[in-house]
C-alpha positions in Angstrom: -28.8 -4.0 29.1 -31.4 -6.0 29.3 -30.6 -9.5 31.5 -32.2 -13.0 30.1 -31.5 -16.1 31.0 -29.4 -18.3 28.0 -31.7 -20.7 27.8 -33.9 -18.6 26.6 -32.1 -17.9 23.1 -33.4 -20.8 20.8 -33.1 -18.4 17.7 -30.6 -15.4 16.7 -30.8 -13.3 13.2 -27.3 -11.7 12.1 -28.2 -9.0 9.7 -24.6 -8.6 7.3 -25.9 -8.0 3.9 -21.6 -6.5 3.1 -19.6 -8.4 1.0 -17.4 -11.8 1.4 -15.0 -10.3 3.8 -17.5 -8.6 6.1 -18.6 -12.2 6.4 -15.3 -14.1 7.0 -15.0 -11.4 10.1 -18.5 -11.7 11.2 -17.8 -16.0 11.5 -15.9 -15.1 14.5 -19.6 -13.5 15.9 -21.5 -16.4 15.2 -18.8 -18.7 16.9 -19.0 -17.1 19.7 -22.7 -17.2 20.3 -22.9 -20.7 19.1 -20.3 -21.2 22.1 -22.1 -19.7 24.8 -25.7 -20.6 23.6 -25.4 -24.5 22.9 -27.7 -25.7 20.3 -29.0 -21.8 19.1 -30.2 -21.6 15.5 -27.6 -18.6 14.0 -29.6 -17.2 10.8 -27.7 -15.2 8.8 -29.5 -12.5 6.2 -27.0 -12.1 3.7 -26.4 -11.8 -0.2 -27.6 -15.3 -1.9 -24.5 -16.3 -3.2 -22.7 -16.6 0.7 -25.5 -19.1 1.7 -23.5 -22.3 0.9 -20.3 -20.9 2.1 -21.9 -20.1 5.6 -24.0 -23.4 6.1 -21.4 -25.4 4.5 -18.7 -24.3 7.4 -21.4 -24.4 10.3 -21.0 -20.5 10.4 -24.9 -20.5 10.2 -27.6 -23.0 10.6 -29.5 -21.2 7.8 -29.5 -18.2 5.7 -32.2 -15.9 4.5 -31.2 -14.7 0.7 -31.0 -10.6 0.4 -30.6 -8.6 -3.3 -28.4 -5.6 -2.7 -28.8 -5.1 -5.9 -32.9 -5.1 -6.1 -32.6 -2.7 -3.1 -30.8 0.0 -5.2 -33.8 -0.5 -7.9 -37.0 1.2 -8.8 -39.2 1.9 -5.1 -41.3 -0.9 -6.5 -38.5 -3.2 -6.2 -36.9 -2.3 -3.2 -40.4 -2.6 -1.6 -41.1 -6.0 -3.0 -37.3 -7.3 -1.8 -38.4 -5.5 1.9 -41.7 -7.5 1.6 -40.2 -10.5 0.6 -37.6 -10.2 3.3 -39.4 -9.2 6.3 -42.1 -12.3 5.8 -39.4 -14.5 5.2 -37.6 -13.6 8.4 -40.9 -13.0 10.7 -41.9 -16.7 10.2 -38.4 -17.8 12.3 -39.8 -16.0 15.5 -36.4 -15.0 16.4 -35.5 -14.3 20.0 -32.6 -12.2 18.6 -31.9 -9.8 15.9 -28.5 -8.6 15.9 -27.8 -5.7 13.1 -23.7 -5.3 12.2 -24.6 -4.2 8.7 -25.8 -0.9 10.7 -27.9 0.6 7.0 -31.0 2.2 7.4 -32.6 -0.7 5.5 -31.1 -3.3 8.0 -32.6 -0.6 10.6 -36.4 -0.9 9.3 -35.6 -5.2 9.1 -34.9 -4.9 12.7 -37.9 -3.0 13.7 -40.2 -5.0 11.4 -39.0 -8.8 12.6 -39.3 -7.2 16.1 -37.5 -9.8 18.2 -37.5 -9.7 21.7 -33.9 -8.3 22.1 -32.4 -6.5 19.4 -28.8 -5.2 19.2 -27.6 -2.3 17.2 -24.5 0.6 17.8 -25.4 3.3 19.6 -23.8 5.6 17.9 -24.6 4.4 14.2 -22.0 4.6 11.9 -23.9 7.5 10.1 -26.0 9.6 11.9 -29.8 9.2 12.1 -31.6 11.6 10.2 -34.8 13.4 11.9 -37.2 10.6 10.7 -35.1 7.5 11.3 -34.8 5.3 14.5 -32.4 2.9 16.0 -34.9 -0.1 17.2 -32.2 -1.4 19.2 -33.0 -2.4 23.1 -29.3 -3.4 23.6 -27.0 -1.1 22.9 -23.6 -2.2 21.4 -20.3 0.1 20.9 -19.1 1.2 17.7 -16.1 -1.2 18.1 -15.9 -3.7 21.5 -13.2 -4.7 23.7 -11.7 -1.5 23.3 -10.0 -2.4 20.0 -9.8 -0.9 16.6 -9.9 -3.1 13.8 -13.3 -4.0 12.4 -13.1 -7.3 13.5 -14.1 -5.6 17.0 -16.9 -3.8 14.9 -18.4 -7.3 14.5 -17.4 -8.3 18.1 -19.2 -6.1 19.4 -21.9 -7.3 20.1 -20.4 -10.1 22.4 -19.5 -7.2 25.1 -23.0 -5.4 25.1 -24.6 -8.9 26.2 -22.0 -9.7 28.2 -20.3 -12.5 26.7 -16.9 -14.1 27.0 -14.8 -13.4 24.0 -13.3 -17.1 23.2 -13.1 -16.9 19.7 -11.0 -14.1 18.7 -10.2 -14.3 15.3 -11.9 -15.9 12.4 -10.7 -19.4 11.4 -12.7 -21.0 8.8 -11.2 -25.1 7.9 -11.9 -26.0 4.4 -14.7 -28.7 3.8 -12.7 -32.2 3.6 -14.0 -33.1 0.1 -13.1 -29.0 -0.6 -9.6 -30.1 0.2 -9.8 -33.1 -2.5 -11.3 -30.8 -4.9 -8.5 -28.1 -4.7 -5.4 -30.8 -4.6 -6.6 -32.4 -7.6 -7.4 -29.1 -9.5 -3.3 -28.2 -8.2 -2.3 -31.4 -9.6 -3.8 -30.6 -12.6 -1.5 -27.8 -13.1 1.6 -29.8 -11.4 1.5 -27.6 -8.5 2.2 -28.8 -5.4 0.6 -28.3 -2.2 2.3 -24.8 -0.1 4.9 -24.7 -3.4 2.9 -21.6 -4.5 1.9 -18.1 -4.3 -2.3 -17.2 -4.3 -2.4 -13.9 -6.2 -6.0 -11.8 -6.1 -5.8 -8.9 -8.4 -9.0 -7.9 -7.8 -11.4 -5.5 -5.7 -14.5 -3.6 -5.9 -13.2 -0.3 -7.6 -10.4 -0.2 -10.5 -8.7 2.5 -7.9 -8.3 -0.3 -5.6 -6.5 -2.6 -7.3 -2.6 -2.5 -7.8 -1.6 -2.3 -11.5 -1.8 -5.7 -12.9 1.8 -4.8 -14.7 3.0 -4.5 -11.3 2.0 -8.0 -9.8 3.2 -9.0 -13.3 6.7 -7.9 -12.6 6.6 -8.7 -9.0 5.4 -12.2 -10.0 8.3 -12.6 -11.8 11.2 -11.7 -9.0 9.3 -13.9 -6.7 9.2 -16.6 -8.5 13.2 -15.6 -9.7 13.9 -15.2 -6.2 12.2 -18.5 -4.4 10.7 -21.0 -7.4 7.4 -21.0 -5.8 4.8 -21.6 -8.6 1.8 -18.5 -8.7 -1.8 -18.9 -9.2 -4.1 -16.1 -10.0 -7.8 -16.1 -8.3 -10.5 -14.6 -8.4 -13.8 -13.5 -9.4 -15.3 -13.9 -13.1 -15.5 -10.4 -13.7 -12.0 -9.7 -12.7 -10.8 -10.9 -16.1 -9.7 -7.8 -17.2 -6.7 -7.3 -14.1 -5.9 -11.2 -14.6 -5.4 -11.0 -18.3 -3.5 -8.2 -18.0 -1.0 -10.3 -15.4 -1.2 -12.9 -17.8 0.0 -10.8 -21.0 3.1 -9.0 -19.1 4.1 -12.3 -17.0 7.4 -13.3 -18.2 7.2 -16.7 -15.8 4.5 -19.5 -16.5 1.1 -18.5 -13.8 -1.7 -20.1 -13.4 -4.8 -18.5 -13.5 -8.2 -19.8 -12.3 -10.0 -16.6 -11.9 -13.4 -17.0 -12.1 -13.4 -21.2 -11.8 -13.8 -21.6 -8.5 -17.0 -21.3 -6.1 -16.3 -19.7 -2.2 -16.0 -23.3 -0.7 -13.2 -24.3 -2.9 -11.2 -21.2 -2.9 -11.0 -21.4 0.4 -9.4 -24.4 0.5 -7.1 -23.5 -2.3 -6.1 -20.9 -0.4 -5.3 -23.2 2.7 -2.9 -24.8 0.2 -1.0 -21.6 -0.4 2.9 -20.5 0.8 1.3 -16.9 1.0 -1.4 -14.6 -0.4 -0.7 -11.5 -2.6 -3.3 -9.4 -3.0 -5.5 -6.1 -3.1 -7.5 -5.7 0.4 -9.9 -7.4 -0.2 -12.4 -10.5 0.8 -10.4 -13.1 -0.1 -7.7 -12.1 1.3 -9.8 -12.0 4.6 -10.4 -16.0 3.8 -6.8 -16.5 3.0 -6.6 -15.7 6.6 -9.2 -17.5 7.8 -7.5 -20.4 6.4 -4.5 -19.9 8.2 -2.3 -18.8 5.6 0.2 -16.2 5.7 -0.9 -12.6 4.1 0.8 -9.7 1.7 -2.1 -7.3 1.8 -2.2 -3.8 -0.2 -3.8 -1.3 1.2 -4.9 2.2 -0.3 -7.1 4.9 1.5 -8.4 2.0 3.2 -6.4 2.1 7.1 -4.6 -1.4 7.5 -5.3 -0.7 11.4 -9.3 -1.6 10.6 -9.0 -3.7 7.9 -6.0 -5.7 8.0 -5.6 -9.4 7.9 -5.9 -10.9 11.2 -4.4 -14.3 13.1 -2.2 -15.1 10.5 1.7 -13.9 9.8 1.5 -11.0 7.2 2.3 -7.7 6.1 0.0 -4.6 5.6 1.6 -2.1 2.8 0.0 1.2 2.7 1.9 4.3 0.5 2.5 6.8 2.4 -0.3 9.7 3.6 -1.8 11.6 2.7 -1.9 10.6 -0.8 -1.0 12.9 -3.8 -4.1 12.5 -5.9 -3.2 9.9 -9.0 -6.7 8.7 -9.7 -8.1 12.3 -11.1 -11.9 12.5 -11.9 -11.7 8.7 -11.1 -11.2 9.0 -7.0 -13.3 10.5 -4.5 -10.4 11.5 -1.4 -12.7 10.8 1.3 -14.1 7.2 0.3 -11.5 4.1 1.0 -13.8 2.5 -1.5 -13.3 4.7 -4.3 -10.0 6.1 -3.8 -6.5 5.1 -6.4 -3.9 5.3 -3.6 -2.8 1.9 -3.9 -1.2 3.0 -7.5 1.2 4.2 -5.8 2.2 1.6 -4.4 6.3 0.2 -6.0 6.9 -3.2 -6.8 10.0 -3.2 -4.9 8.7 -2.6 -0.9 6.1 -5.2 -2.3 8.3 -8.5 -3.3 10.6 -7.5 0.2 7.4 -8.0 2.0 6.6 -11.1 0.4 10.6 -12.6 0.4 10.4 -11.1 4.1 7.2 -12.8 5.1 8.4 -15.8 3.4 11.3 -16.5 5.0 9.5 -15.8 8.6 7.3 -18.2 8.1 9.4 -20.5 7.2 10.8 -20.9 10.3 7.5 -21.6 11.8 7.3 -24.3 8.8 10.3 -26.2 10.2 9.1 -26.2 13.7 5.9 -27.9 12.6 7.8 -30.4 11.1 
């Protein structure tokens, strides 16, 4: 491992081009850093539409924009976006690249910004064909601190330079004027603050997400069983799963799918009794905000991917999974797998009753 002094770090590139949740767990990396290297510059290359959510919370000083999506284009447009990228990043004169996206494009970024010290798993997540290259000098483990969940993945790094682990989970407070925003937009609806239930129908895939006529019904006995209000978020093109909710719901719900930007979800979300949802990256932020978490889980393994520092419950059918996606699944990818269909509503309003009541314990104690 190479050995230089702190003061020497003036400038550190995080490479996570993933998705929203990928970022909520990789805030727990850049407070670490910012911890034991007062006054660093943390740069974060990611997707565009993170960079106000990251500066906003202080999770990075600055971010350099990324297209996924011109990097699946023609060559001509993945090289431009490459171009673009590397000249962008180059003109920082980082001290410090570290690479938890671990792609082979985030590979060739690495090796073309050529910083001083660069990080990347040894092993890489999938293995280097004959005419690729980990750039890396520091070597980092797959996962750190001998731990499983993919929190660790992005932890990682922290052990391979030898830094004290502090922070250990992600905890993300809502911007003050955030907070105003999301009370008032409650208000609105004659909600009261922790007097509801956030529900994300959403994810990636369609295989992912639990039927919407099943978070319909177990809307319904939640709100039967407790008279918590329920509000539906989400992303705009997510409509589909939230109208459906809306059409079978036999209680009044909210929804605001598609209204709100990162900043205020987040502290809508920090408002919430408890999060319902697919796994997904807002339910990684309902965490983040400290609130309690009903997660449902597919292929995906709650053991990497659950929700973390918060009271909650992972619910995973059981495995392996008979097949209930058809031509729609692939087995062997989380991402595109329909296990969570098989999920019933029953196991899935005892969770959220069960995690309820705990927490309300806690509640009392605060008080």
């Amino acid at each position: 491992m190479l050995q230089i002094s702190p003061s020497t770090y003036r400038s550190i590139l995080i490479l996570q081009t993933k998705f929203i949740g990928d970022i909520v767990l990789a805030s727990a990396l850049a407070k670490n850093l910012q911890l034991q290297y007062p006054g660093v510059r943390i740069v974060f290359l990611c997707e565009t539409h993170f960079a106000g959510f990251l500066t906003a919370h202080g999770i990075a000083t600055e971010v350099v924009p990324f297209s996924r999506a011109k990097m699946r284009g023609s060559p001509l447009e993945r090289g431009r976006e490459l171009f673009r990228t590397v000249r962008a990043l180059r003109q920082h004169r980082f001290d410090m690249t570290i690479d938890i996206t671990d792609s082979k494009t985030s590979r060739i970024i690495s090796e073309l910004v050529n910083a001083p010290v660069r990080v990347g798993y040894f092993p890489t997540e999938r293995p280097l064909r004959w005419h690729e290259r980990q750039p890396a000098n520091v070597k980092m483990k797959p996962f750190g601190f001998g731990k499983k969940h993919y929190l660790y993945r992005y932890l990682s790094p922290l052990e391979a330079l030898g830094v004290d682990l502090r922070v250990r989970v992600p905890a993300i407070r809502p911007l003050p004027f955030e907070t105003t925003r999301a009370l008032a937009l409650l208000a609105r609806h004659h909600i009261q603050p922790n007097a509801f239930v956030a529900v994300h129908a959403g994810a990636s895939f369609a295989g992912r997400r639990w039927q919407p006529e099943r978070f319909a019904e177990a809307i319904d006995r939640i709100v039967r069983e407790t008279g918590l209000r329920v509000v539906l978020v989400g992303g705009s093109d997510e409509s589909e799963a939230t109208d459906r909710i809306m059409a079978a719901a036999k209680t009044p719900v909210v929804n605001l799918a598609g209204t709100l930007r990162l900043e205020t979800l987040l502290a809508l979300l920090k408002e919430a009794r408890l999060f319902l949802g697919n796994e997904s990256g807002p339910m990684h932020m309902a965490a983040a905000a400290g609130t309690p978490v009903v997660g449902l889980f597919g292929l995906t393994n709650p053991v990497r991917w659950a929700p973390v520092g918060v009271p909650s419950i992972s619910l995973r059918p059981s495995m392996p999974c008979d097949c209930v996606g058809g031509d729609l699944c692939r087995r062997t990818d989380p991402s595109k797998a329909c296990c969570v269909w098989r999920l019933e509503v029953d196991p899935v309003v005892e969770a959220a009753l069960e995690l309820l009541a705990r927490t309300e314990i806690v509640l009392e104690a605060a008080v």
